[in-house]
N, C-alpha and C positions, 0 to 999 in steps of 0.2 A: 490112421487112428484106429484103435479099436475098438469093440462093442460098447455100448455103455448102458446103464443100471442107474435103480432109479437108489437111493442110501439103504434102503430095508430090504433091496435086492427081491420084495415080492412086491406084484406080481412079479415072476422073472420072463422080462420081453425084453429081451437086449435091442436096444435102439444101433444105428448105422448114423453117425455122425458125417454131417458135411462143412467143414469149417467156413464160417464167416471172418473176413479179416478187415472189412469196412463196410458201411452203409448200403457203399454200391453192389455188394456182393450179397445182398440177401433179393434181389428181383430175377438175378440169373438160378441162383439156389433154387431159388422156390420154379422157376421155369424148367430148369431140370430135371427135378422131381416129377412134374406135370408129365414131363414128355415120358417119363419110364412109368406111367402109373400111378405113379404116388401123388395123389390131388390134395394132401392134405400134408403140415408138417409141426415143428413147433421149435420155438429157439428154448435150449439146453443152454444152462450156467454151469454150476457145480456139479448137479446133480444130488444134493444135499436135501429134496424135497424125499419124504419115507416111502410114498406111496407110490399109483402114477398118475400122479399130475403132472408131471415134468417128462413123461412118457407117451410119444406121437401116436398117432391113434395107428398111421401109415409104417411107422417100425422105423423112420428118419426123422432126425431133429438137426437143426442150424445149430453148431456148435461157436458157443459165444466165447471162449475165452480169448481168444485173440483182440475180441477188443475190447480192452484194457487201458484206456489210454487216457489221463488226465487230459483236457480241454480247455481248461479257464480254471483258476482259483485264486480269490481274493482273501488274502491270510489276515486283513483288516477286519473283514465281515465274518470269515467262515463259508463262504460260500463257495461250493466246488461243481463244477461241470464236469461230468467221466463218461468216459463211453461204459455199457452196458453190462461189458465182461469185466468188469475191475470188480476185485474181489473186496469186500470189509478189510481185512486182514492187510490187502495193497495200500488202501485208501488209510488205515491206521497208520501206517510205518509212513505215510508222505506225510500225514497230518498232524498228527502229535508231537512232531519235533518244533512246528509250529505252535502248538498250547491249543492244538484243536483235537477233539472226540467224537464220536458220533452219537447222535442226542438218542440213538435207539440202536438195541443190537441186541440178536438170538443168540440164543446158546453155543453157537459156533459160528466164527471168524471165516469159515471158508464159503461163503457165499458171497454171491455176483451180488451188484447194483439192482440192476434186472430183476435176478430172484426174489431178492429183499422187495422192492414195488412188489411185483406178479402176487409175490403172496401176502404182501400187505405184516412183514413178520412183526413181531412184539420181545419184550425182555422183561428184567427184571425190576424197570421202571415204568410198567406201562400206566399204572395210578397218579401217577406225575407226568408222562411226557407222553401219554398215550401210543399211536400205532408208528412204524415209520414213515406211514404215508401222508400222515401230521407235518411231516418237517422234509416232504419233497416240493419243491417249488416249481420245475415244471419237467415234461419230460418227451423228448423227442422218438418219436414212434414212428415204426413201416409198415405201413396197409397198403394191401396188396391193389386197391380200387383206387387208390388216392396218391402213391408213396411218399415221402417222409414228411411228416407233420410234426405240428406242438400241439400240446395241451397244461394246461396249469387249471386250476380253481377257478381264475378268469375268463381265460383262454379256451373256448368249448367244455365246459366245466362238467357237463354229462358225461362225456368223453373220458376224461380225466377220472372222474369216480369211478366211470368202469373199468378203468385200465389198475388202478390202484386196488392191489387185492381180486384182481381178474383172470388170476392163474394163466397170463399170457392168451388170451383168446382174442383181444381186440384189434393184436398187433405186435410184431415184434419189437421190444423195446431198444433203440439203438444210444439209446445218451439219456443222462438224468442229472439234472441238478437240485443238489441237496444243499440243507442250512446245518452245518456242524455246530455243535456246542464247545463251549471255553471251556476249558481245565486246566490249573495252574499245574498240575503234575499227573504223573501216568501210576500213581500211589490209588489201592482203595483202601479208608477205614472201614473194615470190617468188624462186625460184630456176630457171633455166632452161638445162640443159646439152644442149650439141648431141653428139649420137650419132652413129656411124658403122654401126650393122647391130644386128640383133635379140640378138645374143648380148652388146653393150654397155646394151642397153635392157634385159636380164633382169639385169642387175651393176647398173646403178642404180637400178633397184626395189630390190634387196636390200640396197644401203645405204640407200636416204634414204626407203621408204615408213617403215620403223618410226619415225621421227623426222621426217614433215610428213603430216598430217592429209589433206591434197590432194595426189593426185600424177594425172597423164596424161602422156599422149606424141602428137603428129602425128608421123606418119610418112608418108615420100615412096608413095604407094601406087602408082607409074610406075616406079622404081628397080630396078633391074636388076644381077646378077654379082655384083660387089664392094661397089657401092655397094645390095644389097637391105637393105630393114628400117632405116634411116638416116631419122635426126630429130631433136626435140626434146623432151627430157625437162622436166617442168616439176613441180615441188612447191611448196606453199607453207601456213604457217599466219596463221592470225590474230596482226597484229599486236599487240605489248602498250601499243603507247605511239600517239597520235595522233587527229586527230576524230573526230568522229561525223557523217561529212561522206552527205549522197545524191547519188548520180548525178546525173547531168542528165536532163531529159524528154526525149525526142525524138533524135532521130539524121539519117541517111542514109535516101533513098528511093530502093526499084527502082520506077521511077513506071510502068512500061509491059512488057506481055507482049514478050521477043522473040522474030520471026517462027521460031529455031532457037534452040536449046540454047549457051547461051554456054560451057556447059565440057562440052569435047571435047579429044578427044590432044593438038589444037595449045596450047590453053590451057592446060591441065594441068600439061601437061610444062615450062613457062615458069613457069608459076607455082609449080611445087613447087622447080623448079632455085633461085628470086629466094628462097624463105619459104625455102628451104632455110641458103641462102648471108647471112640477114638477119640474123644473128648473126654477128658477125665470131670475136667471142674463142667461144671451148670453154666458159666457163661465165661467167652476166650473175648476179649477186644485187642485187636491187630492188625496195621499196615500190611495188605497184602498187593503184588501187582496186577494189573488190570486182567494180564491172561486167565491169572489163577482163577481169577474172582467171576470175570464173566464166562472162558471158556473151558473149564478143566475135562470138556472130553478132548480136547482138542491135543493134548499133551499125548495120548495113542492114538496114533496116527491110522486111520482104515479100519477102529475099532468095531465097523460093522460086520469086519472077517467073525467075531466072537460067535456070530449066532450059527458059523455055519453054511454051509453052498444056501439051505432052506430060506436063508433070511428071516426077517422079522416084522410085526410090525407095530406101530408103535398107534395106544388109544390117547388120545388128548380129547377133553372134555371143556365146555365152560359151563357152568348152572348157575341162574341169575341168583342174586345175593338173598332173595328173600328165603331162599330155601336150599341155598348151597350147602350150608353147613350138613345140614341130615342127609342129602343125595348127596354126597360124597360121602359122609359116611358111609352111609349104607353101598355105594360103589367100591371103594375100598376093604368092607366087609365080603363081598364079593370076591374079589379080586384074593382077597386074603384065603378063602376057603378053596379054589383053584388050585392054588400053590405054585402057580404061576406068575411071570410079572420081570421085573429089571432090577437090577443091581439102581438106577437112579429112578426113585420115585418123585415126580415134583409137582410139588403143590405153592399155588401164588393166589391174589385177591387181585383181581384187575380192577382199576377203574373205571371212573364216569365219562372220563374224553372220547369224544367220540371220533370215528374215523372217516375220513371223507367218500371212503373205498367202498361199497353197494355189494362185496361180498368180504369183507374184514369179517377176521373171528371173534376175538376179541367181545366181550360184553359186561358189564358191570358186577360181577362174580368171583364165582372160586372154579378157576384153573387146575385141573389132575392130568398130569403127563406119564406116561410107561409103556414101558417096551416087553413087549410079548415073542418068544420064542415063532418062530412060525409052525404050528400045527392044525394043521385044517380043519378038525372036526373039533378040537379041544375049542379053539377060538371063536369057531363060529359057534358054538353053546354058550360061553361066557359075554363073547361080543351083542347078540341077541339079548343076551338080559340086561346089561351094560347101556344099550343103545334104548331098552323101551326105556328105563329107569331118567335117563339124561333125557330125552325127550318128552315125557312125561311132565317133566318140569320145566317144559321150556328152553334149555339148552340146548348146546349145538356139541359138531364135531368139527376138528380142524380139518378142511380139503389140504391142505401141505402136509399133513402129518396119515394121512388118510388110506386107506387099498380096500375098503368094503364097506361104506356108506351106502345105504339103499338111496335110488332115486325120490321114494315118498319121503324120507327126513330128511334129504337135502332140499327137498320143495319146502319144507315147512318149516327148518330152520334159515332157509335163507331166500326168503321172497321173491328176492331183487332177483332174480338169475335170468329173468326173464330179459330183465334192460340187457346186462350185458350179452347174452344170447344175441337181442337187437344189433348188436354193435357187433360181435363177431367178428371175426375174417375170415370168408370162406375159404381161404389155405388153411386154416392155422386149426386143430383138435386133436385135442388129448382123449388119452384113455377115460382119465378122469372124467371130465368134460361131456362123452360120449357115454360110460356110465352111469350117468347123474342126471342128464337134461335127455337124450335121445334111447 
């Protein structure tokens, strides 16, 4: 197998994967390691986390995909057992021809079971149906003191909050069983109204999130005076009437590194003016498929080649609601004056449900997700003011989305780290990890 990377390709520490193909094969794994040195490792999914947190502190990770392997599913209840390397994307294509969905999913189909718990991910419903770690039921884990165990909400239920949203530190996870949601078809009603500034984007939150289960927004993150905070609102639910149709396999290929970073001011600015303006009327209402709707990077396939060998990285923010609205602004005026930033700007309002997971991101706010070129000196000046501003007010930074979170604002946005530290496994640390707490 070859080197592996973490999706934003910085830091760039190529990991050395050592495949797991069962349960039993992560006590010798980890034994191996020990004996050449390597005291410490970490189980690798997709590799779909931006930063490294998904990156071993020792330069070897357990590579999960191999297992893959449905266990148990009751197509009466929704309830499925998988081992740890099933992808979303796997787990769609068994399930949905049954009239089952998954009650939570990120912006991309191609992550493990695994990754989705480790990082606790969220989507486009998280004001309805909060974290995924909401609708895990229980989950069989490998520590290295103990080996293989359970844990559920009932079931050593400390354990369990640590593990949930615990960036894999407690244990590798080898099996998870989740509670899917009904869908009478793989159709979403989408609706999709274009905005003129942030204080239009906070008016249609307030009408149309209590009434569609999925809402986001792109915003022009280059836009400037009049035209700042201006984009597209987009809600949509599950349709009631129509197939039970899957996707297609395969897409678009970025087949090659290019020698520079294809999105810079000149592109950007072109590009967000075209996605801007690609909407003629003020608002579209339309049946679109599920792909379209929840994963449209997914359709260019390695779309992370776009930034370049340099990589990228991506800033995701949450600011609690009382004061989200002006810190984001004022973030995106920011961001705006740089002239830096992504082709997808996204902006959401999360909800009140809470997550059972003791380092979930997620918080009762306004969500800003974008992806940065990687330039080292540009980033760290704008990350630096970015970072007092969101902290300031109380908000946090996503550890999955993450590669330069200082140790003092990960202590002070997320308290708990100390429980999970407690729990640990002394095999198991990330870069991340080792970053942030040590």
């Amino acid at each position: 197998m070859s080197q592996l990377l973490s999706w934003g390709r910085y830091p760039r520490r190529p990991q050395i994967p050592h495949s797991v193909n069962w349960p039993e094969d992560v006590l010798p794994s980890l034994a191996a390691l020990a004996a050449a040195g390597h005291s410490t490792s970490l189980a690798f999914g997709c590799g779909r986390s931006y930063g490294d947190s998904c990156l071993a502190d020792s330069g070897h990770v357990l590579a999960m995909q191999n297992m893959d392997r449905v266990l148990a599913a009751d197509w009466e209840s929704g309830v499925v057992i998988a081992q740890a390397g099933l992808t979303l994307s796997e787990l769609i294509r068994i399930a949905l021809p049954h009239g089952w969905f998954l009650p939570v999913t990120p912006g991309t189909k191609f992550v493990t079971l695994g990754g989705a718990v480790a990082n606790d991910v969220h989507g486009k419903n998280h004001h309805v149906m909060g974290t995924f770690g909401r609708h895990v039921r229980q989950l069989t884990i490998y520590r290295s003191n103990e080996g293989v165990t359970q844990c559920s909400l009932t079931h050593r239920p400390d354990f369990f909050s640590a593990t949930v949203g615990g960036l894999g530190m407690t244990g590798v996870i080898v099996a998870v069983e989740i509670q899917l949601r009904r869908v009478a078809t793989s159709e979403i009603e989408q609706r999709s109204i274009r905005f003129g500034g942030f204080d239009e984007f906070f008016e249609l939150s307030r009408e149309h999130d209590s009434s569609h289960e999925y809402t986001v927004a792109w915003v022009d993150c280059l836009a400037s005076g009049k035209q700042a905070g201006r984009g597209h609102y987009i809600a949509g639910n599950h349709a009631q009437e129509g197939a039970l149709d899957l996707a297609p396999i395969g897409g678009l290929q970025m087949p090659i590194d290019p020698p520079f970073s294809l999105v810079n001011a000149l592109s950007l600015r072109a590009f967000n003016t075209l996605y801007y303006h690609r909407q003629m009327k003020k608002k579209v209402v339309s049946n679109v498929g599920y792909d379209s709707f929840f994963y449209p990077l997914d359709r260019l396939q390695q779309w992370n080649r776009m930034y370049g060998r340099s990589g990228f990285q991506q800033y995701q923010c949450v600011v609690p609601q009382e004061n989200g609205r002006e810190v984001t602004r004022d973030v995106m005026r920011q961001i705006s004056k740089s002239g830096s930033g992504s082709f997808l700007a996204v902006l959401k309002q999360c909800g009140k449900l809470t997550s059972p997971g003791l380092l979930s991101f997620p918080l009762h706010g306004v969500s800003l997700a974008l992806d940065f070129p990687q330039r080292d000196q540009v980033n760290e000046r704008l990350f630096t003011k970015l970072d007092a501003m969101v902290h300031e007010a109380g908000g946090r930074l996503y550890p999955a989305k993450d590669a330069h979170m200082s140790a003092v604002h990960f202590k002070q946005a997320y308290p708990m780290w100390e429980k999970v530290e407690a729990l640990r496994d002394s095999h198991l640390l990330s870069l991340f990890w080792k970053r942030v707490t040590q």
